[in-house]
C-alpha positions as CSV (number, residue, x, y, z in Angstrom):
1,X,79.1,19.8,-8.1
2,X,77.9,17.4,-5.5
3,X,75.3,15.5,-7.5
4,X,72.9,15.7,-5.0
5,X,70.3,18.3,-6.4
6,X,69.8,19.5,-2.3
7,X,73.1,20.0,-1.3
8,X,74.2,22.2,-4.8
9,X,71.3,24.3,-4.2
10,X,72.6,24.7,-0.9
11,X,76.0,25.5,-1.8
12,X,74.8,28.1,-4.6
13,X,72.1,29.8,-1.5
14,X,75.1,30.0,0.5
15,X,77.4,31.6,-2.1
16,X,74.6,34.0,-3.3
17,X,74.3,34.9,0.1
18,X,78.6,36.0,0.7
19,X,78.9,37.7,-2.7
20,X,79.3,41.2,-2.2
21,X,79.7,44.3,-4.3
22,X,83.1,46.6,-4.4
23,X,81.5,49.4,-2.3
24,X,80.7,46.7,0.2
25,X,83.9,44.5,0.3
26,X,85.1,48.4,0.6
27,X,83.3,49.4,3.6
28,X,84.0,46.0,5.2
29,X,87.7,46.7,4.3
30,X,87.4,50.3,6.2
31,X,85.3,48.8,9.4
32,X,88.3,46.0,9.8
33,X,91.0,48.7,9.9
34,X,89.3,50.8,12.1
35,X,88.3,48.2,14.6
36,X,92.0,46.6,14.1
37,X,93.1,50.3,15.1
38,X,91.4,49.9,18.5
39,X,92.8,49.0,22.0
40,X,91.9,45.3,22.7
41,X,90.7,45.1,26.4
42,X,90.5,41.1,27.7
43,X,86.9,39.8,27.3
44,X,85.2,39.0,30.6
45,X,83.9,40.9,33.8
46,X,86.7,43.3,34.9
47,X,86.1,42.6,38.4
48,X,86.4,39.3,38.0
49,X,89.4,39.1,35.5
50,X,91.7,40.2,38.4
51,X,90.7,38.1,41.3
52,X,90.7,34.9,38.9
53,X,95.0,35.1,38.0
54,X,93.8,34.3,34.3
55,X,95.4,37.0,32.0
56,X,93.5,35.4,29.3
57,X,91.0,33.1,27.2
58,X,91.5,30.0,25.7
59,X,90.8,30.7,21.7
60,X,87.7,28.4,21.2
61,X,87.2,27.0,17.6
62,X,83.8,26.4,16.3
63,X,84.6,23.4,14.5
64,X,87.1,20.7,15.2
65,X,90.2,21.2,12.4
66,X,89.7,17.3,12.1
67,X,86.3,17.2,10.4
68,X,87.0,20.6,8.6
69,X,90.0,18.9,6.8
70,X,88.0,15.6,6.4
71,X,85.3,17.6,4.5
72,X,87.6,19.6,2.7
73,X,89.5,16.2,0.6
74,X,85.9,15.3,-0.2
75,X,84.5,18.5,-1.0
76,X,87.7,21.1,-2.5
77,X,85.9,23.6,-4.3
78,X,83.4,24.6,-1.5
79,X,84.4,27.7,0.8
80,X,86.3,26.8,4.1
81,X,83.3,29.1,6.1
82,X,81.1,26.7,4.9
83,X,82.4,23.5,5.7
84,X,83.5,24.8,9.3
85,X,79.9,25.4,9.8
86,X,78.7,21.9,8.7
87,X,81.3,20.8,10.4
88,X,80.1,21.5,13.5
89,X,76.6,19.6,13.0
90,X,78.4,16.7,11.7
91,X,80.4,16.5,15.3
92,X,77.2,15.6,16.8
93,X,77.5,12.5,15.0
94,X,80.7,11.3,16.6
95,X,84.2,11.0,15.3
96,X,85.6,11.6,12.3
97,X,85.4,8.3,11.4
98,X,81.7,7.9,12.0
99,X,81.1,10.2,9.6
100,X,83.0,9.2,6.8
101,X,80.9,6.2,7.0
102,X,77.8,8.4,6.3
103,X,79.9,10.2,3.8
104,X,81.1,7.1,2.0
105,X,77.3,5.7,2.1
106,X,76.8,8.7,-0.3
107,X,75.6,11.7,1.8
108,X,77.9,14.8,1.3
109,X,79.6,16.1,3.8
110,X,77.2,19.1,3.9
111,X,74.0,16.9,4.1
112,X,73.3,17.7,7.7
113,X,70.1,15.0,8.0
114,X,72.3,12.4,8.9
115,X,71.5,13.3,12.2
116,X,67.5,13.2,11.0
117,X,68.7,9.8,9.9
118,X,70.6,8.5,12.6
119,X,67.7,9.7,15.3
120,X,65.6,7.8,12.9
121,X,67.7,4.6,13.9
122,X,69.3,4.3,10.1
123,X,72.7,3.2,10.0
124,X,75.5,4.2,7.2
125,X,74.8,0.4,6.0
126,X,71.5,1.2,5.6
127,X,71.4,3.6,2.8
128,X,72.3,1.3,0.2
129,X,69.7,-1.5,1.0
130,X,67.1,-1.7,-1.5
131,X,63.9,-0.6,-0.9
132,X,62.1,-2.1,-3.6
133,X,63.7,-0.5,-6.9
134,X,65.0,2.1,-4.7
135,X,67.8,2.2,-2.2
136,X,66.9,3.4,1.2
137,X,69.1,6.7,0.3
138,X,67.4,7.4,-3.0
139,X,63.7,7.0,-1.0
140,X,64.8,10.0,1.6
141,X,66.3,11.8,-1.2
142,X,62.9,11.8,-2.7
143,X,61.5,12.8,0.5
144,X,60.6,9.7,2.3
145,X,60.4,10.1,5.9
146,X,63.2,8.3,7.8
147,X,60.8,6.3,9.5
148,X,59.0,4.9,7.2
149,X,62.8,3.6,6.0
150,X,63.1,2.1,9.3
151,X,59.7,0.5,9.4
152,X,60.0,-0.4,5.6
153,X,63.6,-2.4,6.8
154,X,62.1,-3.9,9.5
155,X,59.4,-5.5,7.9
156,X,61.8,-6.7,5.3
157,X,64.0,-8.1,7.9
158,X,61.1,-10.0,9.4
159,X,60.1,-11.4,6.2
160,X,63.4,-12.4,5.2
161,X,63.8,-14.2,8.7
């Protein structure tokens, strides 16, 4: 799918996890009616709700529609529920744009150790330096820590230099 080994396993775990049976996709069917069948009373403290002129909440999404639709042109055949959940790691890295740099580096878009990586103090630019045969990217795909990558380019920027 992917081609990184971590993130199909990943996807499959997740998908394994969602699949349901008829009598279940039934009962979940029956539980929605029902509950869609029930008066909706505004969320908050009702004491409160009066005093505060608000009639209602804000609808809060999980995961800004920006990054969902950014992952979803790189990544078309995994579930929406999935990608809205990465999604919201991947925000801790920054804009949209930030992240398609990690993205276009060659991690997918639900490889959430950027932020591992980033921590680490590896850049997008980093990944595809060479690490002896290896690039920095294949050495933490193979389980390297992060900072021995950092270490490993700072000697090798010393050296050069």
């Amino acid at each position: 799918m992917t081609g990184d080994p971590g993130v199909d396993a990943l996807i499959q775990q997740w998908a394994a996890e969602r699949e349901q049976s008829a009598e279940e996709r039934e009962a979940d069917r029956i539980a929605s009616a029902w509950l869609a069948d029930m008066p909706q009373a505004p969320p908050g403290i009702p004491g409160q709700r009066a005093r505060t002129g608000s009639t209602g909440w804000a609808p809060l999404e999980a995961a800004d529609p920006g990054y969902v639709e950014a992952m979803r042109d790189r990544l078309p055949e995994v579930p929406v529920d999935l990608l809205s959940a990465a999604a919201g790691w991947w925000q801790m890295i920054g804009p949209v744009a930030e992240a398609e740099k990690w993205w276009d580096a060659g991690l997918s878009p639900l490889d959430q150790r950027a932020l591992d990586y980033r921590a680490a103090g590896l850049t997008p630019a980093d990944l595809g330096k060479r690490l002896g045969p290896m690039t920095v990217l294949q050495h933490l795909r193979r389980g390297s820590a992060p900072a021995w990558c950092v270490a490993r380019l700072a000697r090798q920027r010393r050296d050069a230099g």
